[in-house]
N, CA, C and O of each residue as an XYZ file, in Angstrom:
436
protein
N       8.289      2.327     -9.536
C       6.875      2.638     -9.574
C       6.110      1.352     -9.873
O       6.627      0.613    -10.712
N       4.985      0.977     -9.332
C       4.992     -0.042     -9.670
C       2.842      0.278    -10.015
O       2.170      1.196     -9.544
N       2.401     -0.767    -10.872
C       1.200     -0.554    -11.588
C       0.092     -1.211    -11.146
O      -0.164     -2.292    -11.675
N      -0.877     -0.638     -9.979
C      -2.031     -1.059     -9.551
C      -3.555     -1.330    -10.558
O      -4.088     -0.498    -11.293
N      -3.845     -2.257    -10.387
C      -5.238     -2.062    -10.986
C      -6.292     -2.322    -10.157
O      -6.451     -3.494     -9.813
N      -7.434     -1.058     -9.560
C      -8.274     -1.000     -8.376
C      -9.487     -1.202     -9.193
O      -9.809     -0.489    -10.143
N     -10.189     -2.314     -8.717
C     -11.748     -2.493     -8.600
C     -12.169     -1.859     -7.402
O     -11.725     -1.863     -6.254
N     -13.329     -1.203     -8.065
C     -14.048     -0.661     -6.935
C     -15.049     -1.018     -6.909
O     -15.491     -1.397     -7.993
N     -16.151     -1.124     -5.459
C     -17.125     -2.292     -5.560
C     -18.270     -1.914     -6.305
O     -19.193     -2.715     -6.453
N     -18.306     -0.681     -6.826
C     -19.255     -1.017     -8.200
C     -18.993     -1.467     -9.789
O     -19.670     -1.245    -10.793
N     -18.081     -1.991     -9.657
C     -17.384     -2.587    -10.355
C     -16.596     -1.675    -11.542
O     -16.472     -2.037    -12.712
N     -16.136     -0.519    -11.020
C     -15.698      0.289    -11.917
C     -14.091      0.209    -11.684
O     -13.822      0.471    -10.512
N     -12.995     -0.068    -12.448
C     -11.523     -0.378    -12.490
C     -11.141      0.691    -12.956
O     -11.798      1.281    -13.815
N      -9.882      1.194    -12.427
C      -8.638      2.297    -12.656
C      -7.582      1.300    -12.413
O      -7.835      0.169    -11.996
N      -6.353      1.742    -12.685
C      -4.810      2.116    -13.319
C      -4.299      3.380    -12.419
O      -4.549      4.558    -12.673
N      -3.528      2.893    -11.306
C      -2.638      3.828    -10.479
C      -1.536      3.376    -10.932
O      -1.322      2.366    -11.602
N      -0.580      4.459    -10.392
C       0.690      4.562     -9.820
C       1.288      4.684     -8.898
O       1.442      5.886     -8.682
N       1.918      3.864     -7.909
C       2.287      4.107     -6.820
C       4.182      3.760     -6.890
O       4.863      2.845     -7.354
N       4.453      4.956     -6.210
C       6.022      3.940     -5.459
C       6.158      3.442     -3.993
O       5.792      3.977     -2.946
N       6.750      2.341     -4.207
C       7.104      2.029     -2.735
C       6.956      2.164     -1.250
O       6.438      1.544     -0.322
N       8.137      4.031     -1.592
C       7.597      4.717     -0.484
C       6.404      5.519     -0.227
O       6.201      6.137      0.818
N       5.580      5.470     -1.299
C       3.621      5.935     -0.905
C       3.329      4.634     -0.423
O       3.194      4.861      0.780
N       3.184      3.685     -0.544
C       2.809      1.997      0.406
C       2.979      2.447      2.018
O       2.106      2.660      2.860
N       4.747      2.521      2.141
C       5.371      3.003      3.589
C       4.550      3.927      4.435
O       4.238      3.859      5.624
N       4.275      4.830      3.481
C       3.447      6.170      3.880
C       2.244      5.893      4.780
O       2.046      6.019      5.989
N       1.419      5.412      3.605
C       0.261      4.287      3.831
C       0.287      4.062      5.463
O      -0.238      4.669      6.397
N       1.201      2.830      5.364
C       1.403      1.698      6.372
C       1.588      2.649      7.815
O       0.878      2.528      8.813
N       2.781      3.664      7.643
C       3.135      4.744      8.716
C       1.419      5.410      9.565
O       1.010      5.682     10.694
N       0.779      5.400      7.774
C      -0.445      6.301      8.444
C      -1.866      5.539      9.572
O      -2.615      5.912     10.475
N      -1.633      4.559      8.946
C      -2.558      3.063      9.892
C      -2.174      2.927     10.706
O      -2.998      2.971     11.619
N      -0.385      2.595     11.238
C      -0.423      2.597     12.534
C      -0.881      3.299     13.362
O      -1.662      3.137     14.300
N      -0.152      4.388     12.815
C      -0.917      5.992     13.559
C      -2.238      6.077     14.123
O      -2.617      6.434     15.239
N      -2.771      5.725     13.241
C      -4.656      6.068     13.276
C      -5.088      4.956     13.986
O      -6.021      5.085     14.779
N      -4.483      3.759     13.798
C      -5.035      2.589     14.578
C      -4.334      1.864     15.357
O      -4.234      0.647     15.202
N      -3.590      2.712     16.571
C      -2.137      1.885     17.173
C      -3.266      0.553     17.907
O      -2.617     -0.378     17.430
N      -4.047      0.065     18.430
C      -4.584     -1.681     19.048
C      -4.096     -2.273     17.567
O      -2.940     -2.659     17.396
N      -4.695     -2.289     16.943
C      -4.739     -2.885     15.696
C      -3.624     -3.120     15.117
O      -3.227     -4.148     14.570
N      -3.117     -2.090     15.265
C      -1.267     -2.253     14.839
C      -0.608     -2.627     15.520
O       0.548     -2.373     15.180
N      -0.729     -3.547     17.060
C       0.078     -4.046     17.490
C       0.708     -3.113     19.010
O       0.988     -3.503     20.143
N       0.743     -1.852     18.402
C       1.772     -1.157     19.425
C       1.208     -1.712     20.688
O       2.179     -2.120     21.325
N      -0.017     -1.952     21.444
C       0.197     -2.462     23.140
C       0.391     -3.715     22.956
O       1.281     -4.243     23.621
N      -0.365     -4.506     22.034
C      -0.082     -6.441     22.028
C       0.559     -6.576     20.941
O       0.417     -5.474     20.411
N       1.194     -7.226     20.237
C       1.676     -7.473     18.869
C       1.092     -8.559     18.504
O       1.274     -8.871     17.327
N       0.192     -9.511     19.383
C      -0.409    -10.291     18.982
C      -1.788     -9.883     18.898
O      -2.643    -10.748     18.712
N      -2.199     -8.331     19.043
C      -3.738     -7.923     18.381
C      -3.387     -7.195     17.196
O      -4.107     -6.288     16.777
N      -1.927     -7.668     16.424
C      -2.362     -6.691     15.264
C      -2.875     -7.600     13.991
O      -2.633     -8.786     13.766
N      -3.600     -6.735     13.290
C      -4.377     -7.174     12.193
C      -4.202     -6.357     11.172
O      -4.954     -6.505     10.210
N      -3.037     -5.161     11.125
C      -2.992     -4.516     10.208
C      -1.463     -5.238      9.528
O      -0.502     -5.706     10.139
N      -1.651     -5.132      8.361
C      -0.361     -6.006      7.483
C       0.526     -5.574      7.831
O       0.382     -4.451      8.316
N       1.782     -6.084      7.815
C       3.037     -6.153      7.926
C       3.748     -5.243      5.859
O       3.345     -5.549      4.737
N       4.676     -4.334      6.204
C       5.209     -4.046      4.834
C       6.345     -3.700      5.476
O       6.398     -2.794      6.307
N       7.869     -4.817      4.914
C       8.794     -4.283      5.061
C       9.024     -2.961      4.918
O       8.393     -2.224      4.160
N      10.015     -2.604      5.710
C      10.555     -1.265      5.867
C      11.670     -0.456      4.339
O      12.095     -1.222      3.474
N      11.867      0.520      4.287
C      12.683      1.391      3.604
C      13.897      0.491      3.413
O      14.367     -0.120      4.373
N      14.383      0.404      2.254
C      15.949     -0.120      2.043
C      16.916      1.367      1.455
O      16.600      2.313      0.733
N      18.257      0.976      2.206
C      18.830      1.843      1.092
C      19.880      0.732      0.198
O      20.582     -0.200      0.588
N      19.637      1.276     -1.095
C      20.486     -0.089     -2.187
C      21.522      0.777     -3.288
O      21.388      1.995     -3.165
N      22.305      0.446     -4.104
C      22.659      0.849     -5.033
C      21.597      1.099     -6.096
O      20.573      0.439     -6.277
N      22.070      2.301     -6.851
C      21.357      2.515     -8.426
C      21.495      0.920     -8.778
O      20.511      0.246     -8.474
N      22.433      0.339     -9.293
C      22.397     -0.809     -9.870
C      21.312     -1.961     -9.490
O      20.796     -2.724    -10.307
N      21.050     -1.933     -7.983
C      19.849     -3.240     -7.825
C      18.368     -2.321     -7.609
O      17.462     -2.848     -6.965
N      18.232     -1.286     -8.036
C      16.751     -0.779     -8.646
C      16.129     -2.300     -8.467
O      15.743     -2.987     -7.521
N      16.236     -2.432     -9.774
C      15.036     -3.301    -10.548
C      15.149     -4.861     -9.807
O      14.298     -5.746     -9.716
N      16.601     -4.800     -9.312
C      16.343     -6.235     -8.178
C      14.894     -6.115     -6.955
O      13.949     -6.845     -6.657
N      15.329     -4.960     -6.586
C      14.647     -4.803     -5.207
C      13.210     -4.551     -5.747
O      12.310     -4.914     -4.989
N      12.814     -3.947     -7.020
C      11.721     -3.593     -7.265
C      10.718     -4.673     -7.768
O       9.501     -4.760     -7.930
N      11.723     -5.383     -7.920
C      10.947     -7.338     -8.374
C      10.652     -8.026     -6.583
O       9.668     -8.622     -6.145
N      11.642     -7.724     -6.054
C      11.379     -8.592     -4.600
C      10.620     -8.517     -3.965
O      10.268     -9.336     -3.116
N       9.836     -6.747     -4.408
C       8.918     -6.052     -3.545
C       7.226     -6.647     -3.839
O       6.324     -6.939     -3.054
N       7.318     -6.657     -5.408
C       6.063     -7.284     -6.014
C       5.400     -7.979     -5.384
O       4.225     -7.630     -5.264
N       5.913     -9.452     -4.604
C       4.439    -10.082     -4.056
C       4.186     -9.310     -2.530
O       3.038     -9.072     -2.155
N       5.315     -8.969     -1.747
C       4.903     -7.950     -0.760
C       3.890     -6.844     -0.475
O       3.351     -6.620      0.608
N       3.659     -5.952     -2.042
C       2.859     -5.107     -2.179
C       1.453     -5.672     -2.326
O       0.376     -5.318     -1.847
N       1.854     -6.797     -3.250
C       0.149     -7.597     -3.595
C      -0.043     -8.124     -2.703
O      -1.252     -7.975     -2.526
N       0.583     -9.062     -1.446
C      -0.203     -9.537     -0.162
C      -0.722     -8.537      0.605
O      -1.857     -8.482      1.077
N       0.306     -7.627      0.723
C      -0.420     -5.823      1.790
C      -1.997     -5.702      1.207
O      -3.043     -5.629      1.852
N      -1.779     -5.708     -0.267
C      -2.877     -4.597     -0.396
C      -4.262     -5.510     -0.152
O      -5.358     -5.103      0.232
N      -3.877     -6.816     -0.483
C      -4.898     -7.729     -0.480
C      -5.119     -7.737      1.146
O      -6.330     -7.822      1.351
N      -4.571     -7.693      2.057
C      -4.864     -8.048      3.531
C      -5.727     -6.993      3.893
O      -6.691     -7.295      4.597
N      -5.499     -5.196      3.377
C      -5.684     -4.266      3.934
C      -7.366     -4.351      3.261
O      -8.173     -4.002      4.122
N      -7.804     -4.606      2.378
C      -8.827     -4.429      2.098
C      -9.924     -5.769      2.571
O     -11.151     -5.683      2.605
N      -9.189     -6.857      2.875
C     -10.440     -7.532      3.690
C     -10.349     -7.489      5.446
O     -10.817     -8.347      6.195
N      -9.566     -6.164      5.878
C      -9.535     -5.512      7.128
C     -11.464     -5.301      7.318
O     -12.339     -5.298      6.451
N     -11.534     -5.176      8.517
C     -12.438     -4.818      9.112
C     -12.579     -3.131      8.433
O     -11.694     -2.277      8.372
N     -14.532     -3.018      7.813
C     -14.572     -1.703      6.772
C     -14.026     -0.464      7.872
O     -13.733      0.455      7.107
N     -13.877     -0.212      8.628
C     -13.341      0.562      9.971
C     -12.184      1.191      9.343
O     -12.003      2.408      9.350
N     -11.432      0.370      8.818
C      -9.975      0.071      8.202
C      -9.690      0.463      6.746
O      -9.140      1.356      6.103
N     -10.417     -0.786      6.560
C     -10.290     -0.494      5.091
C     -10.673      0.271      3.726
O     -10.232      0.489      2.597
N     -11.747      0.530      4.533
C     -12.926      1.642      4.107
C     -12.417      3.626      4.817
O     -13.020      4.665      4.548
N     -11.554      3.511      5.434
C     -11.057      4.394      6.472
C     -10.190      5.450      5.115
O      -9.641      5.087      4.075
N     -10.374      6.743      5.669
C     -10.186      7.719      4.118
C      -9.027      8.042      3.965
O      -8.769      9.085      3.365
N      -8.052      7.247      4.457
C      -6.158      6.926      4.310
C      -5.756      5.756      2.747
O      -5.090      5.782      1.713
N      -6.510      5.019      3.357
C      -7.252      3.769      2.405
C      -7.635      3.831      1.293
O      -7.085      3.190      0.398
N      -9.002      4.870      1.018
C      -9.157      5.085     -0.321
C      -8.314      6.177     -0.926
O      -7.585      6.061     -1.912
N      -8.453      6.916     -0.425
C      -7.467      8.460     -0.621
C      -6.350      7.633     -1.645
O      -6.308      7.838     -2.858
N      -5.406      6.610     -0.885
C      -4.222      6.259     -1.147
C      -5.099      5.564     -2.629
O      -5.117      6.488     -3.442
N      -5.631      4.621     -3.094
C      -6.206      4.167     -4.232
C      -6.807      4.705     -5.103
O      -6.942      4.099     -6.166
N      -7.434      6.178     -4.921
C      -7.806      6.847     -6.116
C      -6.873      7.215     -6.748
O      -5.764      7.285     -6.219
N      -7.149      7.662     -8.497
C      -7.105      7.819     -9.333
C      -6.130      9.289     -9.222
O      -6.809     10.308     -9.344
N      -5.039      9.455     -9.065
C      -4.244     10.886     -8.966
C      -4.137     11.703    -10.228
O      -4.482     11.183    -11.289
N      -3.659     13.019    -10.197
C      -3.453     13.630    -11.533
C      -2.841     12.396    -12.557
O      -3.322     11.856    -13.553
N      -1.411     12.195    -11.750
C      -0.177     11.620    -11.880
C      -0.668     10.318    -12.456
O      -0.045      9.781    -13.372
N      -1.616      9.863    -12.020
C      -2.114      8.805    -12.863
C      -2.153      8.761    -14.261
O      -1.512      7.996    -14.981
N      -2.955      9.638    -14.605
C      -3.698     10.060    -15.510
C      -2.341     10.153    -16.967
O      -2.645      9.937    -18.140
N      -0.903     10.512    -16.502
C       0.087     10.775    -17.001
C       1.270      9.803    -16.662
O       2.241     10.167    -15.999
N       1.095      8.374    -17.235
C       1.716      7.517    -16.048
C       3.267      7.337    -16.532
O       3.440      7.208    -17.744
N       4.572      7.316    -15.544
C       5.789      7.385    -16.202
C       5.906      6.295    -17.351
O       5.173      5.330    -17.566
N       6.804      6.638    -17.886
C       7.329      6.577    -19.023
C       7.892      4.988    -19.166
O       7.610      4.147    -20.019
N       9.072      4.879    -17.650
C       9.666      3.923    -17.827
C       9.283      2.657    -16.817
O       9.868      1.580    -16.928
């Protein structure tokens, strides 16, 4: 799980929770909604970020893979929000950055 902190442009900050595979989700849902942009006819018109794919790993390298992922997640999220507002502003986008119950109750470990 890893620990977001969202400014929002009235300058009001929250504390999410996200895992991994909600990012994937994310990423799955942009292509979708925006296949030019994502590449699918040119791969050289895409402008939507790149987020490695799903691993499968041992219990034991958890916390390896969950360190490797760190600047991956922070370049995504940073790219996706100075996307064109079309994009980034697009209600996949915020949806995914508000404030969840689950937030509100954030794990433990």
């Amino acid at each position: 799980v890893y620990i977001i902190k969202v400014t929002w442009s009235n300058g009001s900050t929250e504390v999410i929770y996200r895992r991994y595979s909600k990012f994937f989700d994310l990423q799955m849902q942009m292509l979708d909604k925006f296949p030019m942009e994502g590449g699918q006819k040119d791969p050289k018109q895409r402008i939507i970020p790149f987020l490695p794919g799903k691993i499968l790993f041992r219990r034991s390298h958890i916390r390896d893979v969950a360190v490797k992922r760190l600047i991956p997640i922070d370049e995504y999220c940073k790219a996706l929000i100075q996307l064109p507002p079309y994009i980034s502003q697009c209600d996949e986008v915020l949806q995914f950055f508000e404030t969840r119950p689950d937030d509100l109750t954030p794990p433990k470990e």
